[in-house]
C-alpha positions as CSV (number, residue, x, y, z in Angstrom):
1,X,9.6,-17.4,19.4
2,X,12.2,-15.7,16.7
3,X,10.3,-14.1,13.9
4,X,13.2,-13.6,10.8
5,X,12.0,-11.0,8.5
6,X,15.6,-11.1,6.3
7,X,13.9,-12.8,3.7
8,X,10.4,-10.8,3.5
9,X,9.8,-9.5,0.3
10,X,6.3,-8.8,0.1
11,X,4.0,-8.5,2.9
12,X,-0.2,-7.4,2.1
13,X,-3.0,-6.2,4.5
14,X,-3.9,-10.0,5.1
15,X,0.1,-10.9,6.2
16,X,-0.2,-7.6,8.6
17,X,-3.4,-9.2,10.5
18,X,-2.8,-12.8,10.2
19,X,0.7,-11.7,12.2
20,X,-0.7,-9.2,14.5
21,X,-3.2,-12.3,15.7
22,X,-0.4,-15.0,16.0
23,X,1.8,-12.3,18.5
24,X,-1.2,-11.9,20.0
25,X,-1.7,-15.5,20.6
26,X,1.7,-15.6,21.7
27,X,1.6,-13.4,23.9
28,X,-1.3,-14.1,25.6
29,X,0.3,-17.5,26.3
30,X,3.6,-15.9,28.0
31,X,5.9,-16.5,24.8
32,X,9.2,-14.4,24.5
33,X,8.4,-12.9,21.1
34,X,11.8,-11.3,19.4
35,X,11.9,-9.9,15.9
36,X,15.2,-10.2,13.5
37,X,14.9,-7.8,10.5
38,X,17.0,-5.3,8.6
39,X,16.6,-1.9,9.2
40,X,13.4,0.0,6.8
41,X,15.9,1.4,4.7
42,X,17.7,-1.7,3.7
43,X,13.7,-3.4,3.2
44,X,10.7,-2.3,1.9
45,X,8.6,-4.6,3.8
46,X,9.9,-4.3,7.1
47,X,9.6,-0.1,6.4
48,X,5.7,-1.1,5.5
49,X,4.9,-2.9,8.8
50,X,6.9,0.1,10.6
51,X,4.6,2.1,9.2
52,X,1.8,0.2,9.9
53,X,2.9,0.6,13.5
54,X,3.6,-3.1,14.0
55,X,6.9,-2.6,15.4
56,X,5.3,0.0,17.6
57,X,2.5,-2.2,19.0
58,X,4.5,-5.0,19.8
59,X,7.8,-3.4,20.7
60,X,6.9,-0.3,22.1
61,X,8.7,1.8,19.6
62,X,9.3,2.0,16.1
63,X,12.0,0.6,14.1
64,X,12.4,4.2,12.5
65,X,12.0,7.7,13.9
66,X,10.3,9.2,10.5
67,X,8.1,6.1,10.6
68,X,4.3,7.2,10.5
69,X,0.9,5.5,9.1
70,X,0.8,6.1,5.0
71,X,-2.2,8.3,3.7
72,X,-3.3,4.9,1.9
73,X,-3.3,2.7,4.7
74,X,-5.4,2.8,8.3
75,X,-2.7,1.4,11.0
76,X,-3.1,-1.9,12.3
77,X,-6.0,-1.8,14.3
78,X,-7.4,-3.7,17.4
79,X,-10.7,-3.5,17.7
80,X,-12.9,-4.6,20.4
81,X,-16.4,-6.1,19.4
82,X,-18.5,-3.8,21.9
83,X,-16.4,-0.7,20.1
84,X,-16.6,-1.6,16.5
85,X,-19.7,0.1,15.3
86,X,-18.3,3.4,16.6
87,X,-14.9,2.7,15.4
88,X,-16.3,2.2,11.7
89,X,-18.3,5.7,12.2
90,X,-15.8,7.5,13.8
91,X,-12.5,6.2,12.0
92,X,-13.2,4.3,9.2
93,X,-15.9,6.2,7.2
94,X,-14.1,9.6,8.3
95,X,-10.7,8.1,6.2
96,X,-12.3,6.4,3.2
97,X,-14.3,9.9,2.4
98,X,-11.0,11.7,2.9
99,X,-9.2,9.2,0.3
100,X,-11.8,9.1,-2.5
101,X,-13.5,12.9,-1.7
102,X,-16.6,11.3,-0.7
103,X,-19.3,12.1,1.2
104,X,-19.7,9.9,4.1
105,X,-23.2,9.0,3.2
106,X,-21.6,7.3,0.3
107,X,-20.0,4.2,2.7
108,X,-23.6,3.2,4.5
109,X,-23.7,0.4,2.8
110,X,-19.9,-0.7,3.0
111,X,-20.1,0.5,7.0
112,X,-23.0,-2.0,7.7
113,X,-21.4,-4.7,5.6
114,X,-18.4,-4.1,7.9
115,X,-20.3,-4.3,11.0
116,X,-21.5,-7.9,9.4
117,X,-17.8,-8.8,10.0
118,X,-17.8,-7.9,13.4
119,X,-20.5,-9.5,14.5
120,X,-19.2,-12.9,12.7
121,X,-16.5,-11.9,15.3
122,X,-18.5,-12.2,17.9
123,X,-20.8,-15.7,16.7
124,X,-18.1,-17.8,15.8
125,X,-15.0,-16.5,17.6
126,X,-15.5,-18.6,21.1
127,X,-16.0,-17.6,24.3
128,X,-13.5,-14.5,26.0
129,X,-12.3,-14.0,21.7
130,X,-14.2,-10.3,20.6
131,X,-11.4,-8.6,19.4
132,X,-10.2,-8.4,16.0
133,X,-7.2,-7.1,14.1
134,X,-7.9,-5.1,11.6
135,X,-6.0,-3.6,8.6
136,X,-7.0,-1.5,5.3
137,X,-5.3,0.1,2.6
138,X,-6.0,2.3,-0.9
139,X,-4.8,1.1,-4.1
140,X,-5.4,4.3,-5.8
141,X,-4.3,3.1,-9.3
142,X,-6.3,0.1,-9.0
143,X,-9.7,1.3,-8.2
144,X,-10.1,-0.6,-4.9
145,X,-9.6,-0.8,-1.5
146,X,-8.5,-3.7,0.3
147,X,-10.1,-4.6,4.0
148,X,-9.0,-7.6,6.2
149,X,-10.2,-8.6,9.6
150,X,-9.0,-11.7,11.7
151,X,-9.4,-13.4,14.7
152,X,-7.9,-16.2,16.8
153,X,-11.5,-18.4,18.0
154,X,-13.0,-21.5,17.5
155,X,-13.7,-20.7,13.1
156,X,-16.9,-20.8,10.8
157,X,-16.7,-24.8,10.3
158,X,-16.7,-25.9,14.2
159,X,-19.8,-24.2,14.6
160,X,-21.5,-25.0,11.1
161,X,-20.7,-28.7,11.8
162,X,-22.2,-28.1,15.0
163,X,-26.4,-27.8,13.9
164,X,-25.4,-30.0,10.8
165,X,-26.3,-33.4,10.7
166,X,-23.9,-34.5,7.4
167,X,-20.1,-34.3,7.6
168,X,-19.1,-30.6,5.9
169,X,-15.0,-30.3,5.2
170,X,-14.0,-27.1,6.6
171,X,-14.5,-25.8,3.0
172,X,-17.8,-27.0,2.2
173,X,-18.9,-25.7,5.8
174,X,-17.7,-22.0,5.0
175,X,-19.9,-22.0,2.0
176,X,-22.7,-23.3,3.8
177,X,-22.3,-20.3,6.5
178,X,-22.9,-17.7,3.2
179,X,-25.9,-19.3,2.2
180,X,-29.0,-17.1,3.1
181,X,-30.8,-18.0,5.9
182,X,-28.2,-20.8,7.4
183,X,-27.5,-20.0,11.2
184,X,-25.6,-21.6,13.7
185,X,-27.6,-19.3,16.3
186,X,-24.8,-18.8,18.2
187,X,-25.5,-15.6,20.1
188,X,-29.0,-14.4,20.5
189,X,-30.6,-12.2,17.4
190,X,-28.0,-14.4,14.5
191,X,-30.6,-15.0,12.2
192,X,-27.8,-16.1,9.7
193,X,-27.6,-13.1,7.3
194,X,-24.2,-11.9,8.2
195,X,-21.9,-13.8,5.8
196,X,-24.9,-13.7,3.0
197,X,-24.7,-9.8,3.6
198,X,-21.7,-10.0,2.9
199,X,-21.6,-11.9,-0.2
200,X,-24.5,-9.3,-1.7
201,X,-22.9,-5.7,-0.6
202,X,-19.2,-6.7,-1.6
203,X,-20.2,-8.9,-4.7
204,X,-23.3,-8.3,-6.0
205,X,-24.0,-4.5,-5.2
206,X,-20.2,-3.6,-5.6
207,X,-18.6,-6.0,-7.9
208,X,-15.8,-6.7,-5.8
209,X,-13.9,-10.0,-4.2
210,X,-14.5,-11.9,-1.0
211,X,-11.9,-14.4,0.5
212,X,-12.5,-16.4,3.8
213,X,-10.1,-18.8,5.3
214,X,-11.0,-20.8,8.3
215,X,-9.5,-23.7,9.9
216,X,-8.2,-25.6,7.3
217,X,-10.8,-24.0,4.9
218,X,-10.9,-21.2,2.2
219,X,-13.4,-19.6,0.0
220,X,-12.9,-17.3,-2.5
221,X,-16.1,-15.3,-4.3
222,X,-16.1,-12.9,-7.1
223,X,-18.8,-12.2,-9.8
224,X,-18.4,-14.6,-13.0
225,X,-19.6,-13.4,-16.8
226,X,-23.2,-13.8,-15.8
227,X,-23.2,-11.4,-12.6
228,X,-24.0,-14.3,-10.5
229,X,-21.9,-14.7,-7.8
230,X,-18.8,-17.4,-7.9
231,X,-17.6,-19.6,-5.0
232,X,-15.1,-21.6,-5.1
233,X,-14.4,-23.9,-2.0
234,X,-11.4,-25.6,-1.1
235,X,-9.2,-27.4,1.5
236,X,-5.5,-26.3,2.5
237,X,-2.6,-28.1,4.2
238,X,-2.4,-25.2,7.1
239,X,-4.7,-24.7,9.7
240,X,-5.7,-21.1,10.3
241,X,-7.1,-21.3,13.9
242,X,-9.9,-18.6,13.7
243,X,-11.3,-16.7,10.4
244,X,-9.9,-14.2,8.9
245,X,-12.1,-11.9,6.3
246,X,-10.4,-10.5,3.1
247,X,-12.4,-7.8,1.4
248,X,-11.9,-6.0,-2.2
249,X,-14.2,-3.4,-2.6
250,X,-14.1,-1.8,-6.0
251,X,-13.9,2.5,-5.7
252,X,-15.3,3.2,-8.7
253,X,-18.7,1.7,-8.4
254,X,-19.5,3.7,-5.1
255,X,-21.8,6.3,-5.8
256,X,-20.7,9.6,-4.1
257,X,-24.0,10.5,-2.2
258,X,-24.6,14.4,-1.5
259,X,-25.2,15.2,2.4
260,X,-28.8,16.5,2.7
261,X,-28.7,20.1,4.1
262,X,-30.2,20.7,7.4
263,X,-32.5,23.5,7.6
264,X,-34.3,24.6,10.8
């Protein structure tokens, strides 16, 4: 498999895991994986995923000697199921209060809406599938930080459509998974309030956006005029063969938290 990047021009934190997962994929099925691309100085994009360390991953070096992860970015990230909890606390939270001078108090709620994502890993992925590839990066001038997670299992609608009587398109099915209360009960303790979590720290508590595309289904939720939340549900002619998780969380709604000090 030949993967021609002469003719990237853009390339966002949902390109970088989306890709990650396919050579993954690839890989894991004994494909010859081989990379054509201009050098990062003749390409902005192919300088981005050096950075990222893409190249580095996946051909054991980068394309670049002065290539290194950007202060607004955390590189592309593999993250095991059984180690995400500590990853958040240990990398995650750690970076974001570096990049917006926060305490890390301040991301509780944005670390346990994370760890919502990882466990959706875990309930819908399919058996022997617990790692995700993971990718985030600062948009200082825009207030927000962008998150996406993906994964190569089964998707959201295979197991929605599995306890549901009526016929769901892929779409419809996603939008049933965020609706509080639903559960597939696939692994034991899902009580269905992942994807509704969610939809109520990202959306409702933060005012940001939520994007999930499954199968051949996306949904795309953001607060409308009213405050309420919006989804919009649709079909597309590709078939993503997994989920993957876009998340924009808005930085200037967070409240900085002071750390309590500990007194013997």
């Amino acid at each position: 498999m030949s993967f021609d990047f002469g003719t990237l021009q853009f390339i966002r934190p949902e390109g970088c895991v989306v890709l990650a997962n396919l050579v993954e994929w690839l890989m894991r099925n004994d494909a010859d994986c081989r990379f054509q691309c201009p050098s990062p100085e003749e390409s902005k994009p192919v300088e981005y995923l050096d950075d990222s360390q893409f190249f580095a991953d996946y051909l054991g070096e980068s394309l670049s000697d002065s290539a290194s992860p950007r202060r607004t970015t955390i590189p592309l990230q593999r993250v095991a199921y059984q180690e995400s909890h500590g990853w958040l606390k240990s990398q995650l939270v750690p970076w974001l209060s570096n990049r917006l001078s926060m305490t890390e108090k301040s991301f509780s709620s944005i670390r346990a809406c994370l760890g919502e994502i990882f466990n959706n890993i875990k309930d819908h992925a399919g058996e022997g599938v617990e790692v995700g590839c993971f990718f985030a990066q600062h948009y200082p001038r825009e207030d927000r930080v962008q998150v996406a997670v993906s994964d190569f299992g089964v998707g959201i609608p295979a197991n929605v459509r599995a306890v549901e009587e009526s016929y769901l398109s892929d779409g419809q099915a996603i939008e049933q998974a965020t609706e509080a209360g639903f559960t597939t009960e696939s692994q034991p303790g899902n009580r269905g309030a992942g994807l509704n979590t969610l939809l109520h720290d990202v959306i409702e508590a933060n005012g940001g956006e939520l994007y999930i595309h499954s199968n051949r289904g996306m949904l795309s939720c953001a607060q409308d005029g009213s405050d309420d939340i919006q989804r919009i549900s649709d079909e597309v002619s590709g078939v993503y063969p997994g989920t993957l998780i876009s998340i924009s969380f808005r930085t200037d709604t967070i409240e900085n938290i002071p750390e309590e000090e500990f007194r013997w």
